[in-house]
N, C-alpha and C positions, 0 to 999 in steps of 0.2 A: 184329594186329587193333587193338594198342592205339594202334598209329602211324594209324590209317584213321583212328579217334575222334576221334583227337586233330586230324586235318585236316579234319574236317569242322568240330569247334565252331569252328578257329580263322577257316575260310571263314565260317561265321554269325556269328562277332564282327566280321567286318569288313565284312562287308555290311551289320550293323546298323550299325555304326560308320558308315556310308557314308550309309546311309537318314536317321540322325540329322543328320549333316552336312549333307545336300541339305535335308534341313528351317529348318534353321537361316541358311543361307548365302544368297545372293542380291543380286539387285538393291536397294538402299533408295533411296527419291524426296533428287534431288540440292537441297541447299540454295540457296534462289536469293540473290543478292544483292542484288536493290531488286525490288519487286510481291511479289506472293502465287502460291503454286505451290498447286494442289490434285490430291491422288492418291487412286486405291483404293492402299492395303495390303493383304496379307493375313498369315497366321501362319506357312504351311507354304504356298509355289508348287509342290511334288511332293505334294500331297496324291493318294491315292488313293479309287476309288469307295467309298462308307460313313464317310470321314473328318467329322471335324467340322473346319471352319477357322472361323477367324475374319478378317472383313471390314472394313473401316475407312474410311470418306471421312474423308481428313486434308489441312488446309492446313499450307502454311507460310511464314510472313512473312520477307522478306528481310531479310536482315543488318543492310540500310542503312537500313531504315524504322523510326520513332520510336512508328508505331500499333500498336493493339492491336486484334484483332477481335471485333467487338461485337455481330452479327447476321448470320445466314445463314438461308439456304433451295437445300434439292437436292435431287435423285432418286440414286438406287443402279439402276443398271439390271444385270439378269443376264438369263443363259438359264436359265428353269427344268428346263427338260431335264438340265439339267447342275450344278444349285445348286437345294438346296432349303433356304427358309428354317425355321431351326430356334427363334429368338427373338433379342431383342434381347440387347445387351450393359450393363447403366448405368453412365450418367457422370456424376459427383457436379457437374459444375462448369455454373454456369447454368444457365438454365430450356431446357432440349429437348424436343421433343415429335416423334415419327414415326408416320406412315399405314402401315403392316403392310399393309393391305387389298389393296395392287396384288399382292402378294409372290408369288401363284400365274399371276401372267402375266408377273413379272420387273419389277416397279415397286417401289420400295420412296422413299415421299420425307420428308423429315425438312428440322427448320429449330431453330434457335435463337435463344438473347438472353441478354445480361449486360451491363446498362449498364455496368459498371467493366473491362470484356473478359474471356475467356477465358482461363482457365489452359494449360486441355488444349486444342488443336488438333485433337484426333480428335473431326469433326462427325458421327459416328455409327459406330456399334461394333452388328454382329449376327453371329450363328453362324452358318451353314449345312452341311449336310451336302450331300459332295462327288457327285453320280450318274455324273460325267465327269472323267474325268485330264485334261479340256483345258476347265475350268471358269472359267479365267482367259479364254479369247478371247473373250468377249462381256463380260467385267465393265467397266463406266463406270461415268464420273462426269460429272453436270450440273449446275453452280453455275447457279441465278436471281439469284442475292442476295447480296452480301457487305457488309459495311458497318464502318466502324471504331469504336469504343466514344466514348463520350463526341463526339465532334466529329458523331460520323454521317455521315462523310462515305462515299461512292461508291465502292468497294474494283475494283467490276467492272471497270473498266477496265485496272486493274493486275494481272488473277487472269490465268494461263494454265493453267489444266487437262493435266494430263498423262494421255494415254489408253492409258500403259503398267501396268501391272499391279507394284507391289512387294512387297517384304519387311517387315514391319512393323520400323519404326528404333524401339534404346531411346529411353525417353520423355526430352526434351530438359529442358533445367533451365527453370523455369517466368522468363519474361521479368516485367522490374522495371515 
């Protein structure tokens, strides 16, 4: 009896072992080397129905580029069916502001500003709790707007949107 016991916690340690892993592991959006790359992240891609995740529009400037980004405007688009929003996340860096009001038809759009640019790259951070294990196939991302700090110059043309869905990457060292 004691050898059953004993196999069964060691099957629930390693299935959680496994659940924790699948949470943690993943895709993270690839660095570009010259333009701007913009992604959803998320926290947990195996999230389960009742999960909270967390969601992110995040850029990020190539290697080779000398700017800093200074202004944006986007939408977060979701299926509500399958993401429901829970609230926003705050981000101490620059002035941002987001419309919530679309969030029950799967709109959600946000914009910001920092004349001396950005620290953080994640253009908006909100929770949602998960109603679909497949909550990631409708999540996008739509840039209006990008702009470089100080010169103001035109970013759009150099932004490629990536409409894969990642892994949230630790937070990078803050550019000089």
């Amino acid at each position: 009896m004691k050898k059953s016991i004993r196999a069964v916690l060691m099957a629930l340690l390693v299935t959680a072992c496994q659940d924790q892993q699948a949470q943690t592991t993943g895709p993270t959006p690839p660095v570009p080397s010259d333009g701007v790359t913009a992604s959803v992240t998320v926290d947990n891609l195996n999230a389960q129905v009742g999960q909270t995740v967390r969601v992110r529009a995040e850029v990020q400037v190539g290697t080779s580029q000398t700017y800093r980004v200074g202004s944006y405007t986007g939408r977060l688009r979701f299926d509500p069916a399958r993401l429901e929003f829970a609230g926003e996340n705050r981000i101490n860096d620059g002035l941002r502001v987001a419309n919530a009001q679309g969030a029950a038809s799967g709109e959600i759009r946000f914009a910001g500003a920092s004349p001396t640019g950005f620290e953080t790259l994640v253009l908006y951070d909100a929770s949602f709790v998960v109603r679909s294990p497949a909550y990631t196939q409708n999540l996008r991302l739509a840039m209006e707007e990008l702009s470089a700090a100080t010169t103001l110059a035109n970013l759009a043309p150099q932004l490629r949107v990536n409409n894969q869905v990642f892994l949230h990457r630790a937070a990078p060292a803050p550019r000089p």
